[in-house]
N, C-alpha and C positions, 0 to 999 in steps of 0.2 A: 504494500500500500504506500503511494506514493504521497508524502505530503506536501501542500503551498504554504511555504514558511515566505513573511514578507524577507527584503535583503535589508540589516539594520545600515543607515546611514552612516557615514564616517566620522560627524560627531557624536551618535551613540556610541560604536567601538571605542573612538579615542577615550570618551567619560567610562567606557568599562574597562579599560586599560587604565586610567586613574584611580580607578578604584579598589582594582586589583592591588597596585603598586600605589600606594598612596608618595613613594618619593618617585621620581621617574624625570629621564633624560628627553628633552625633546629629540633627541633625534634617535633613541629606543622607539618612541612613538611612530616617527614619521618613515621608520624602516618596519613598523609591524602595518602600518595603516599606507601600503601603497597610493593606492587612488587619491590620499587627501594632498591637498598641496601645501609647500612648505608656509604659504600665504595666507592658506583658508586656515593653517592649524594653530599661526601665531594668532588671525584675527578672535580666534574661540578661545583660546588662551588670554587676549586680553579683555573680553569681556568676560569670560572667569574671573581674574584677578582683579578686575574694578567692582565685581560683585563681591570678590571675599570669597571665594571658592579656594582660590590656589594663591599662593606666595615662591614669587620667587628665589630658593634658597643658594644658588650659586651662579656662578658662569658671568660672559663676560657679555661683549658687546654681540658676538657673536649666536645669532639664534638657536642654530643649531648644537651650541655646548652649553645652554642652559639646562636647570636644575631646577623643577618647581616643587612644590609640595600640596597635597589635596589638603587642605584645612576642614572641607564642610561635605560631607557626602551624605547626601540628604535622599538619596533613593537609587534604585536601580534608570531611570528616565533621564537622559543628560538634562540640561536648561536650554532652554529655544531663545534664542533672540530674537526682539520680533523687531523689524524693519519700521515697519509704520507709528512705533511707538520712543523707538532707541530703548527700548529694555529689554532685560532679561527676565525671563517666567520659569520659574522653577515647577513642575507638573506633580513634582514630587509631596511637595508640602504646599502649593499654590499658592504661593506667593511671587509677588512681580515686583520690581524694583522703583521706587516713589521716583520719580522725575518731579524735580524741584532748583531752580535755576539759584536759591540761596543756598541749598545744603549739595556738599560735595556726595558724587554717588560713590556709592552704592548704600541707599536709606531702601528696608525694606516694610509693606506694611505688615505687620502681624498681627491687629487688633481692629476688630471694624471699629468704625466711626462712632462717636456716641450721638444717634441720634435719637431726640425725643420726639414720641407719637403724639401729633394732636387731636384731640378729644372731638368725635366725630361733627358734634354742634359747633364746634367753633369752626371747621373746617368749610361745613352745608353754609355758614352764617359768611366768611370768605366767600365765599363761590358767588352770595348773590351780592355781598359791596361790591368786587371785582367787575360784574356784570356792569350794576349801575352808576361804576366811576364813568363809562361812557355814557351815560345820561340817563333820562326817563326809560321806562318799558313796558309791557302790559303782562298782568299776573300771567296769562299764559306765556308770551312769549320769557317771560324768565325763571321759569320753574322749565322750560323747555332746553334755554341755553347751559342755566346753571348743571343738567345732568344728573340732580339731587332727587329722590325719589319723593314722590307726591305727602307722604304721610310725614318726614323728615322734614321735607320744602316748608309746610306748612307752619311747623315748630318750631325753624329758625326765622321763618319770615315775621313770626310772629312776637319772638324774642326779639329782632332787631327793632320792629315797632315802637318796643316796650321802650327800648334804649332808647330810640328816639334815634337811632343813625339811618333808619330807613322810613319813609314819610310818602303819605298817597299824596299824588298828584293831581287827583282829576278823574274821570272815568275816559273812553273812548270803547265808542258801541257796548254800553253797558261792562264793558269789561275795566276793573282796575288798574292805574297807574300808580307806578310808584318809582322815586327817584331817591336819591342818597340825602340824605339830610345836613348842611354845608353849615353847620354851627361854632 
């Protein structure tokens, strides 16, 4: 039985050859990894080490008798660069590297964001100021734009009332107007 195994890319071997040998010569590498070029394997190598992957521990000027060192081996998946972004995406622990033009890279995020939920009324009660900062409107057409469902509409339209930030204007064909209240 024959199997369809994919062919791993040459920056997955290189990172499983990093991983293997966490000290390693580049030019051990670029003599077990024919296909990759001497070019493609320094550019992977320096976005490694601007992420904190690998450190340079010896060698000179010379690329090929340098000496790195794997610092951070975070999975079996190398790190993608991604083009459109200039970062690096780690698949392993999914993490991608913060682009920030005041902190020097490699900043990575590991914490979501602290964001706070707003409370569904205050949000319906948004929906319809935002509507009638551009002007007047008619009960239907603003329970229409706002997207707030009819039973919810009702309770905030009715709280903003109260507050007095939202004020009837008039009717038009028996239907209600109402506009922002500009106090």
């Amino acid at each position: 039985m024959r199997r369809n195994r994919r062919r791993k890319s040459s920056r997955q071997r290189a990172w499983e050859y990093m991983r293997r040998n966490r000290i390693f010569a580049v030019n051990d590498v670029l003599l077990i990894l024919e296909d990759m070029s001497e070019r493609s394997f320094k550019r992977f190598l320096q976005q490694l080490s601007r992420a904190g992957y690998v450190k340079q521990i010896s060698g000179g000027h010379a690329f090929r008798s340098r000496v790195y060192k794997l610092l951070r081996n975070t999975g079996v998946i190398a790190p993608r660069w991604i083009d459109k972004q200039s970062r690096l995406y780690d698949p392993n622990i999914q993490q991608m590297q913060l682009k920030d033009a005041s902190v020097k890279l490699p900043v990575t995020v590991e914490a979501p964001s602290a964001v706070v939920p707003v409370p569904q009324e205050a949000y319906d009660q948004g929906r319809i100021i935002s509507i009638l900062e551009d002007g007047a409107c008619t009960l239907l057409s603003l329970q229409q734009r706002s997207g707030v469902p009819s039973a919810r509409f009702a309770s905030a339209l009715h709280a903003l009332k109260q507050s007095g930030e939202v004020v009837q204007a008039g009717r038009e064909n028996g239907v209600p107007v109402y506009k922002r209240s500009r106090e």
